[in-house]
N, C-alpha and C positions, 0 to 999 in steps of 0.2 A: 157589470150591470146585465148583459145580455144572459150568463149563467143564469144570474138571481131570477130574472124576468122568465127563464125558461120553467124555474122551481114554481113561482108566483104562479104563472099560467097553468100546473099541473092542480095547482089546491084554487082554482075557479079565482084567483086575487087581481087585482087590478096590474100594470106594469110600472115600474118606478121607473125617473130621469135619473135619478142618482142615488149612489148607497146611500147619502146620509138622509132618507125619506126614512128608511128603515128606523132611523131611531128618533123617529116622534109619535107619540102615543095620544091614547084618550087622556093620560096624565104624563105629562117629561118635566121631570126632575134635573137640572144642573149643576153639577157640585161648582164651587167660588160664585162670582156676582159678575155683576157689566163688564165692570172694570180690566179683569184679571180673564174671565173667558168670555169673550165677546161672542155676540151670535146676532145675525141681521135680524134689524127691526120689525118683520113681520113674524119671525119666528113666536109661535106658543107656548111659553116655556116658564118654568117659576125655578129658579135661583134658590140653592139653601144652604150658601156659604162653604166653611169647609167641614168634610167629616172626616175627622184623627180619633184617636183611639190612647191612651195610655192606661195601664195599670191603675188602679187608685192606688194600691199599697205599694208604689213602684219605688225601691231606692237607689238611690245614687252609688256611683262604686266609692269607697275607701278615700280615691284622693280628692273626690271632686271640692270638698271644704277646703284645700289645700288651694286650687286657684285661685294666684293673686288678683285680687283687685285694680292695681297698680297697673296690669299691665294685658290689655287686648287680650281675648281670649277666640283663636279661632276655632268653628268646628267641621271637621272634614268629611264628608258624608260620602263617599262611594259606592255604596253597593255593594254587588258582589263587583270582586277585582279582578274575575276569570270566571268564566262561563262553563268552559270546556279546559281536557287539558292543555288544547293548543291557543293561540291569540285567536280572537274573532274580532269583528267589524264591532261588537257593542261594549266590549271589557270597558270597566271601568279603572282597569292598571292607568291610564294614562292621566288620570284625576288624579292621583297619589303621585308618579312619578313627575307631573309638572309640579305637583304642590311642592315636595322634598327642595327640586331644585331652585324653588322660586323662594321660599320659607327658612331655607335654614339658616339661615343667619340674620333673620328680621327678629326685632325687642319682644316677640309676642311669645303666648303658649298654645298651641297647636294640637287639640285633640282630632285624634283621626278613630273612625268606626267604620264597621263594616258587616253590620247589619246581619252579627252572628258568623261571617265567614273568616277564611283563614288569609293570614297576609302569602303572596305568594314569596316564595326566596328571593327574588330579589327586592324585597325593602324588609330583610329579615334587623340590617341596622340601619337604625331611626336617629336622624340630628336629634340633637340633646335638646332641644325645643317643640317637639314630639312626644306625644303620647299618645300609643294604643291600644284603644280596648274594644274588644268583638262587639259590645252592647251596651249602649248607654240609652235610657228610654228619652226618645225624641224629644217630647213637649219642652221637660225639663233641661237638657242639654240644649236645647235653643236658645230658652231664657237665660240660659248663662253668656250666652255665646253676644261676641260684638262683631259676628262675623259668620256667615254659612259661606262653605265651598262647597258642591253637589254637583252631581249628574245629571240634574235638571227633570227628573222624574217629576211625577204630578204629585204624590206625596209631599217630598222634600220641599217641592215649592209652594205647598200649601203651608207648610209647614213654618217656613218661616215669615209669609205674609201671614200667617194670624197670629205669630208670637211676636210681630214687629220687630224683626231680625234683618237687614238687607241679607244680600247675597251677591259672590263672583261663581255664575255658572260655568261648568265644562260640559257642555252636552254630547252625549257618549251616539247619539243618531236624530233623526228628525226628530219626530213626536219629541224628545227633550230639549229641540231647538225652537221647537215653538213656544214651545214652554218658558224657558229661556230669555226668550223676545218679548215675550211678554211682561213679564217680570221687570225687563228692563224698560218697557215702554210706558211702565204705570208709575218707574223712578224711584223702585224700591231693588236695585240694582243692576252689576253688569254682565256682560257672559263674553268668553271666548270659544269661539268653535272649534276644534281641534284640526288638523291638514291632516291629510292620508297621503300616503306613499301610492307609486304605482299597483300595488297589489291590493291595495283595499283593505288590508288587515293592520298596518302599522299608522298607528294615531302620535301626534306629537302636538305638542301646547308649547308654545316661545317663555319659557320662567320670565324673561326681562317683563313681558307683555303681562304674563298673569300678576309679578310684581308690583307691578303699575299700576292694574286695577285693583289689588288688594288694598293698598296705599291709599291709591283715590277713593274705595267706600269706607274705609276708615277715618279718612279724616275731611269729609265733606260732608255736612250735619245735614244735608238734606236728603241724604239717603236713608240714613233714621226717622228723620223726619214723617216723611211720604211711607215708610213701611208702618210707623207706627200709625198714620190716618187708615192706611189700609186696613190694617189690624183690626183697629176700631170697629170698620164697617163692616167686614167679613165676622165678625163677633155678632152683629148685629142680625144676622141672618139667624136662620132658625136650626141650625144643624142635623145633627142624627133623629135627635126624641123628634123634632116638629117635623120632621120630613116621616117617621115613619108613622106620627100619627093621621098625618096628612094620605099616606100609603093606604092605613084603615079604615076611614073613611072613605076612600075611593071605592075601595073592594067592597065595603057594604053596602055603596050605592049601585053597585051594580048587579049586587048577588042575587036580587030576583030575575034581573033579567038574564043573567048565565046559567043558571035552576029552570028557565024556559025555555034555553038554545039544548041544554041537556036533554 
């Protein structure tokens, strides 16, 4: 704050209490609703649910018709699984490596992505209740899915509260632990944090513990439940098209008086 307030004071600007003044506008836009991003009551703000993105001509890869029906279908969303070529504080290797050891031997089918990236050598072999593919288009892989496991990214967890998917989060740093917590507080799933070593670099997740909670959102109907209310009302909001016509409108109510400050 004192930085910014030095910058403010050079261009004649008033001084803030705190960074987040900076991001309230003559118009602020929220991506989700109440529920899922909360913000105090006095806050100014208009809500417009979520904004995803897929393909319209987008298809499925080869086996995806092949998933039984019969039997849970999980979908494993990590990210990228290395950052750098060495471990860092944010890899998502540690989503995959608990998934493997918690999953392979459970009655399900276990597609894992990775959002275009490469598996690192070690999970070069995958339990035989495994399946990897670099890219599966989100929307549709959700709605297949009876199950999200993620990084707890703002995406992924939009992603599957408006396909009314639960979720078991591993959040790979804060910002996806909040995420995360939310998620679980609105009862459209769980998460585990992961523990770090003395070094800061090595992440670990308990398999027994992620087992537990995969178990528990699978067969506790009211985790389905509550995502699909969610679903619902995050649907309800106005998304991409009403938020940028809402965007155009702003701009033209003010373009005389920006044509005057010129």
């Amino acid at each position: 704050v004192p930085v910014l307030n030095k910058i403010l004071a050079e261009h004649g600007l008033a001084p803030i209490q705190k960074t987040e003044e900076l991001l309230k506008g003559d118009l602020t836009l929220v991506l989700g609703m109440p529920e899922t991003d909360p913000l105090p009551p006095e806050t100014q703000a208009t809500y417009i649910g979520a904004i995803l993105w897929q393909k319209t001509d987008a298809e499925p890869p080869d086996w995806f018709a092949q998933l039984n029906h019969a039997k849970p279908v999980i979908w494993i969303y990590s990210g990228n699984p290395r950052y750098l070529p060495v471990a860092t504080p944010v890899d998502s290797a540690v989503v995959i490596r608990a998934c493997i050891a918690a999953l392979e031997k459970e009655d399900a089918q276990v597609v894992l992505t990775t959002g275009h990236h490469a598996l690192p050598n070690e999970f070069k072999y995958l339990p035989a209740n495994f399946r990897h593919h670099p890219f599966v288009p989100g929307l549709m892989m959700a709605r297949r899915s009876d199950l999200l496991i993620h990084h707890g990214g703002f995406g992924s967890c939009q992603t599957g509260l408006y396909t009314g998917v639960p979720a078991v989060i591993i959040p790979t740093y804060s910002e996806r632990e909040s995420n995360a917590r939310r998620v679980k507080a609105v009862g459209a799933g769980e998460f585990i944090a992961p523990t770090t070593d003395s070094s800061g670099r090595k992440k670990y997740v308990d398999p027994d513990e992620l087992r537990e909670k995969v178990r528990q959102v699978l067969s506790a109907p009211t985790y389905v439940e509550t995502a699909k209310r969610i679903s619902e009302k995050m649907q309800s909001f106005g998304g991409a098209r009403w938020t940028a016509d809402r965007i155009d409108e702003f701009c033209q109510s003010w373009d005389g008086h920006i044509q005057k400050i010129v």
